[in-house]
C-alpha positions in Angstrom: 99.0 105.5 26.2 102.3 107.5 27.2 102.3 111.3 27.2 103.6 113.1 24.2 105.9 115.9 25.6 105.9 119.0 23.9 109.2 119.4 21.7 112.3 120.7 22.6 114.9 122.4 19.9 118.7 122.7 20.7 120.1 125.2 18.8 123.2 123.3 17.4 126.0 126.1 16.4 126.2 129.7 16.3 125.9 132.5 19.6 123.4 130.4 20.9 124.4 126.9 20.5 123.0 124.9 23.1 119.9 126.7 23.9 117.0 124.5 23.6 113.2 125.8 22.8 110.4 124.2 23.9 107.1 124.8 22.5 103.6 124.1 24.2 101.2 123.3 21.8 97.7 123.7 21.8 96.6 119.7 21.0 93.0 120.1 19.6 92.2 123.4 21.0 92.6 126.4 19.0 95.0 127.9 21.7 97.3 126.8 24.5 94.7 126.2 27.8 96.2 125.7 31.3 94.9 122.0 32.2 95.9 118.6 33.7 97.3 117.0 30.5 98.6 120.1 29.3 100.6 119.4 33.0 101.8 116.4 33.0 102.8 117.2 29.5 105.2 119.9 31.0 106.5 117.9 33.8 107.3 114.7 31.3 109.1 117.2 29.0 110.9 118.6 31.6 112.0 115.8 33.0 113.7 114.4 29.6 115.1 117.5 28.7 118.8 117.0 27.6 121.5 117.4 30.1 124.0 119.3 28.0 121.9 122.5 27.4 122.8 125.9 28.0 119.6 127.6 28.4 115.5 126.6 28.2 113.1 129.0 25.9 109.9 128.2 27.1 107.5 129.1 23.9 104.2 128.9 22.5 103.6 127.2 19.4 99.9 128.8 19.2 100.1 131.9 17.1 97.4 133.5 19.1 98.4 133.3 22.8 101.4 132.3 25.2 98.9 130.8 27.4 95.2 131.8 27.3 94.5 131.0 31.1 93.7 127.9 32.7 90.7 125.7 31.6 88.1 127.2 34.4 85.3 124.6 33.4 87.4 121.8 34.0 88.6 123.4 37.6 85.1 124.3 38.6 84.1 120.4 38.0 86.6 119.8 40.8 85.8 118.9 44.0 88.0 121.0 46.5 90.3 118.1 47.4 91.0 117.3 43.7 91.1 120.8 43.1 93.7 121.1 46.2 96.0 118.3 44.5 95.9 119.6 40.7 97.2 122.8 42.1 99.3 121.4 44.4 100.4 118.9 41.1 101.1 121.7 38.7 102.9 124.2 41.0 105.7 121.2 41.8 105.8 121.3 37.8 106.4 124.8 37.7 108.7 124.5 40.1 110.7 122.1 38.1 111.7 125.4 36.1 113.2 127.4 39.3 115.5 124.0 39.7 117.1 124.2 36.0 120.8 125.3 36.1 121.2 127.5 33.9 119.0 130.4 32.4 115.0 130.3 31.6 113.1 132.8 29.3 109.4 133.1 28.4 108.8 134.0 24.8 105.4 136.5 25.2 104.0 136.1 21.8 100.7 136.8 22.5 97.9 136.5 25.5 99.4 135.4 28.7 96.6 135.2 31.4 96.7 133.6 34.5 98.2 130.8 35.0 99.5 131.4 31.6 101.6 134.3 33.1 102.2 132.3 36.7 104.0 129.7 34.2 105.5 132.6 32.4 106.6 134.0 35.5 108.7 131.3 36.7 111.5 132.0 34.4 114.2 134.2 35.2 112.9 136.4 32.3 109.8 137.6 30.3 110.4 138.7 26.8 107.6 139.6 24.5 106.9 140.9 21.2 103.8 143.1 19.8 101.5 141.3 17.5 98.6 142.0 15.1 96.2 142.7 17.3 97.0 143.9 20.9 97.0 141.1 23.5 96.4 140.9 27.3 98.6 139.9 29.6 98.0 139.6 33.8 95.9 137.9 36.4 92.2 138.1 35.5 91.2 136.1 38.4 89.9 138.9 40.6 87.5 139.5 38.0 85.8 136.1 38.7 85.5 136.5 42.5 89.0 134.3 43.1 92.1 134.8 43.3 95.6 133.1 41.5 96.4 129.7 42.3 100.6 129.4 41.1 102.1 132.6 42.9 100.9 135.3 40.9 99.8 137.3 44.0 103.8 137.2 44.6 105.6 137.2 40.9 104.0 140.0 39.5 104.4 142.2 42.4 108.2 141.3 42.6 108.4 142.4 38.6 106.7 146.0 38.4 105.8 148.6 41.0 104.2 146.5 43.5 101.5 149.0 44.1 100.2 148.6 40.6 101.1 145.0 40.7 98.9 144.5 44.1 95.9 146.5 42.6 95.7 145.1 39.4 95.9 141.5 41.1 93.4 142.5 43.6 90.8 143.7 40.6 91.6 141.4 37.8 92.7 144.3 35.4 95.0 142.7 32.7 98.0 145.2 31.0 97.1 145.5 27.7 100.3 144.9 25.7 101.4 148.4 25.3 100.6 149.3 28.8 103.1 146.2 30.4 105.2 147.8 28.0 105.1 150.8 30.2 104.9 149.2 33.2 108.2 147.3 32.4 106.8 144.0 32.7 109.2 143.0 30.1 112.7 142.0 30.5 113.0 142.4 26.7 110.5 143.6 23.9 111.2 141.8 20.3 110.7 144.4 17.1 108.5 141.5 16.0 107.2 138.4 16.1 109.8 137.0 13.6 112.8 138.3 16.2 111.2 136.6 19.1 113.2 133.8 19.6 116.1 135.2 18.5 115.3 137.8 21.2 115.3 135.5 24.0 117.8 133.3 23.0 120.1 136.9 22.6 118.8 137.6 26.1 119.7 134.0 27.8 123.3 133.5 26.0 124.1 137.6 27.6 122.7 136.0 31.2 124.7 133.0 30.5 128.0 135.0 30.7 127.3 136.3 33.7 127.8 132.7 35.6 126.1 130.2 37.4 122.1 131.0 38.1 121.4 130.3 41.7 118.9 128.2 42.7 116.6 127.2 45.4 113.3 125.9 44.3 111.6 129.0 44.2 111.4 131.8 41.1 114.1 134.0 41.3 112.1 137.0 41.4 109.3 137.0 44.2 108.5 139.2 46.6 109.8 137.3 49.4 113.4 137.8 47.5 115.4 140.7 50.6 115.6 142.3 47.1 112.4 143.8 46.5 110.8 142.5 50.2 110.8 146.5 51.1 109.6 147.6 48.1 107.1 145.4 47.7 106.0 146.3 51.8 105.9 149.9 51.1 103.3 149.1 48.1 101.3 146.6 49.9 100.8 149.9 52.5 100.1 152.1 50.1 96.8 150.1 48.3 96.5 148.2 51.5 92.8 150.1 52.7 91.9 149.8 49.1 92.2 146.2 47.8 90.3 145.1 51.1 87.3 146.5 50.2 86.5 143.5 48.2 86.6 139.3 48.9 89.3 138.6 46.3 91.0 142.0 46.9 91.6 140.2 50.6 92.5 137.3 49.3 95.4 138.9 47.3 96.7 141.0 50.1 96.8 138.4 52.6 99.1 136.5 50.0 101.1 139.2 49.3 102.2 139.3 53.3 102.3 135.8 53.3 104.5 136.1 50.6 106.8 138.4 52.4 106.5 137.7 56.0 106.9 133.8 55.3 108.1 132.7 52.0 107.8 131.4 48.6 105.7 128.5 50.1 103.9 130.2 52.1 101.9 132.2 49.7 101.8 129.1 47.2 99.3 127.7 49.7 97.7 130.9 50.9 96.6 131.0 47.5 95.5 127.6 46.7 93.8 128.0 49.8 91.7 131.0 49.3 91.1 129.7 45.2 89.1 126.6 46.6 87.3 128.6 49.2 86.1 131.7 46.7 85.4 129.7 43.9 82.4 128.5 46.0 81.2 131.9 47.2 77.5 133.3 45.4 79.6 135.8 44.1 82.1 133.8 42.0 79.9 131.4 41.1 77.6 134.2 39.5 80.5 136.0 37.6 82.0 132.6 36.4 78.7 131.6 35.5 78.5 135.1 33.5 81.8 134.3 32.1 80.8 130.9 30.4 77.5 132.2 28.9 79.5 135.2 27.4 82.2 132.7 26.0 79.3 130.8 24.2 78.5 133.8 22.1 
């Protein structure tokens, strides 16, 4: 049976004629989860998306979350070499976003956790919008004894003051909305949920005047970018002696240098690296263990 990719919407007149949205959906779940068909889903739809397009929203048709994370039973019932080649698999999908020609927001409508935000965090903008109840956004894998799998270590650190990026990464402490409000996680914050799209599309047809968006296969904000490289150094320093205390607080740190002393790639498979080894460990095994008998309740 063929994959159903998620649909697209091209906005046909008006200031932002030729944008297109495209909506995950959650299938059968009650929100969006991070897993193989979920994918390959991505990667069909964005390899049929329509050449003559001006812009990509990349949204959530869940009204609870962007992305709730990725589906951690179905990863722990890897073995490490198919857990090596899913990760491998979905970060060439990611990637397929840091290749389009012309500008790419996120619309942030609700929880965006792990490699819900890595996705995220592959367009050239973030653009959320407060909801009903206040929603988490960040890298929670810490928190389990791991550490991100899709860059994380990299994006978020390149996208607010790297020190609290580096921590936060290195602990698994989620922003609550208001708070990556303040931390200027945001490239744009929506009055509302109703403004949301119109809010991203307002922000991509602005970006769109500027020219051309370079490309090279890599997000176009990480922290191996010369633009935030020295930034991002002096806050790897500062936290350094702190975030080593701890086996996924290593993990992180030795990413975030990888990221900066060798490249996009280079932390791509630092992490993926270190996320089949920890996963293994006593200590991850307990608190995922934890975290499944506390999601059953």
């Amino acid at each position: 049976m063929p994959l159903q990719p998620f649909a697209v919407k091209v906005e046909k007149s008006g200031p932002h004629a030729g944008i297109a949205t495209l909506s995950l959906d959650a299938g059968a779940r009650p929100v969006v989860v991070l897993d193989e068909l979920l994918v390959r889903r991505l990667q069909a739809t964005l390899s049929t998306l329509p050449r003559a397009i001006n812009g990509l929203v990349l949204a959530s048709a869940s009204e609870r979350a962007f992305v709730a994370g990725a589906d951690l039973k179905a990863i722990m019932a890897l073995s490490d070499t198919q857990l090596h080649r899913y990760l491998a698999f979905a970060s060439e999908v990611y990637g397929m976003l840091c290749w389009l020609p012309y500008p790419t927001a996120a619309a942030i409508n609700g929880a965006a956790l792990g490699g819900g935000l890595e996705l995220a965090m592959h367009c050239d903008a973030l653009i959320a919008a407060p909801a009903a109840k206040p929603y988490a956004v960040g890298l929670p894998e810490a928190g389990l004894g791991i550490c991100p799998g899709w860059g994380g270590t990299s994006l978020l650190a390149a996208r607010i003051d790297p020190s609290e990026a580096i921590t936060r990464t290195a602990t698994g402490k989620p922003f609550m909305f208001d708070e990556a409000v303040s931390a200027k996680l945001f490239d744009a914050v929506a009055s509302d949920q109703a403004s949301l799209l119109t809010t991203c599309r307002d922000w991509i047809a602005h970006r769109a005047t500027q020219g051309r968006v370079y490309r090279d296969g890599a997000p176009l904000r990480h922290a191996g970018r010369t633009t935030v490289a020295g930034k991002v150094i002096a806050g790897y320093d500062s936290v350094r002696a702190n975030v080593l205390t701890t086996p996924p607080g290593a993990a992180v740190a030795a990413c975030v240098d990888a990221a900066v002393t060798k490249g996009w790639q280079a932390c791509l498979q630092l992490e993926q690296a270190n996320l089949v080894r920890l996963r293994s460990t006593p200590a991850a095994k307990e608190a995922i263990e934890a975290f499944f008998a506390k999601s059953k309740k």
